[in-house]
C-alpha positions in Angstrom: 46.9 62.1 72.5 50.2 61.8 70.1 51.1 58.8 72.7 48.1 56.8 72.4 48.5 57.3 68.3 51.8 56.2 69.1 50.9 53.1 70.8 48.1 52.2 68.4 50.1 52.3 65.5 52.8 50.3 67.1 50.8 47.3 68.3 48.7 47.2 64.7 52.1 47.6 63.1 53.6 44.1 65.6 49.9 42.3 64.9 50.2 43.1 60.7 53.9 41.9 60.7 52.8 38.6 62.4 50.1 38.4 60.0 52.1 38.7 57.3 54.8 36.2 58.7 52.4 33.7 58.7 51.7 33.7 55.1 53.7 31.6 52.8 54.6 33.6 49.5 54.2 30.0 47.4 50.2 29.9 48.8 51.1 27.0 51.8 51.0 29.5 54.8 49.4 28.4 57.6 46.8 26.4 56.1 50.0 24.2 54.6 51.9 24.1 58.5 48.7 22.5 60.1 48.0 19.9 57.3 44.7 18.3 57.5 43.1 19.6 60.5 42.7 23.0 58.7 40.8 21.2 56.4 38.3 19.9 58.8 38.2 22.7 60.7 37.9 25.7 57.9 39.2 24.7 55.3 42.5 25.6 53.1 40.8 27.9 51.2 39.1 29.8 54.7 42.3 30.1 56.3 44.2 32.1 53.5 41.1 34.2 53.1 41.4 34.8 56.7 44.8 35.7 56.4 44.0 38.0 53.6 41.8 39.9 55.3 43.6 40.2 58.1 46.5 41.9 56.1 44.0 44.4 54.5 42.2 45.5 57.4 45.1 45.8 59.4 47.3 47.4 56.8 44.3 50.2 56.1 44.2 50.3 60.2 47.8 51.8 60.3 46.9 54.2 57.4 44.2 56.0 59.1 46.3 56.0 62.4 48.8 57.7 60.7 47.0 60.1 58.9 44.6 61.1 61.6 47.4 61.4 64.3 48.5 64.4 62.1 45.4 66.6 63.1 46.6 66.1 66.5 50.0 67.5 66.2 50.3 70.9 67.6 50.7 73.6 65.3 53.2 76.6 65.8 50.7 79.4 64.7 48.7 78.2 68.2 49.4 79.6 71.8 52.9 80.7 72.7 54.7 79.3 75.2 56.2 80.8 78.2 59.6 79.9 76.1 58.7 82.2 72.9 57.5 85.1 75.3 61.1 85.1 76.8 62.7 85.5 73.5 60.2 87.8 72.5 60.9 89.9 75.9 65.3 89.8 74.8 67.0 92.4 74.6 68.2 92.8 70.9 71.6 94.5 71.2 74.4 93.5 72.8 75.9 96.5 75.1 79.6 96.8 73.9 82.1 96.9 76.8 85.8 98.5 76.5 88.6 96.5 77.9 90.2 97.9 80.7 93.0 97.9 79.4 93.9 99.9 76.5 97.6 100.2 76.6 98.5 100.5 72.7 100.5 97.3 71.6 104.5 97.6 71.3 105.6 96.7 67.5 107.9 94.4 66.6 111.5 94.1 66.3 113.6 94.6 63.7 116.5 93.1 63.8 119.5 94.1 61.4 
């Protein structure tokens, strides 16, 4: 289900950018690139409403992805996996071996 969020956010995320790339900060935008035809066709004033909207809705769309996706994360508190039953199942001390071995060390030298 997390992937699906995933993919939903992404594509709204690519559609809002392009949105917003479209827009001109100084108020031309789109309506400006297409010149008059805009104006017979919607009008300049339709367009950047268009636009607008198109940036809120799509902006509020990635919001409530993103904070619904969250309920779908699994919690820790919820079935354990075959993973945590192995630890569970581990021995907790370590069995101390003695090295076979256990010549004493020679000292050091002096020399005088």
């Amino acid at each position: 289900m997390l992937i699906v969020f995933g993919i939903l956010i992404i594509l709204s995320s690519i559609i809002l950018g392009l949105i917003v790339l479209v827009q001109n900060p100084k108020g031309g935008g789109l309506s400006g690139s297409l010149g008059g035809f805009s104006n017979q066709l919607m009008g300049v004033k339709q367009t950047t409403d268009v636009l607008e909207k198109g940036t809120w809705v799509f902006a509020a769309i990635v919001g409530i992805l993103c904070v619904t996706s969250s309920a779908f994360i699994p919690s820790a508190t919820g079935k354990s996996s075959k993973n945590d039953e192995l630890i569970k199942n581990a021995p907790t001390s370590v069995p101390s071996t003695a090295p076979a071995n256990t010549a004493p060390m020679p000292l050091p030298r002096k020399d005088s």
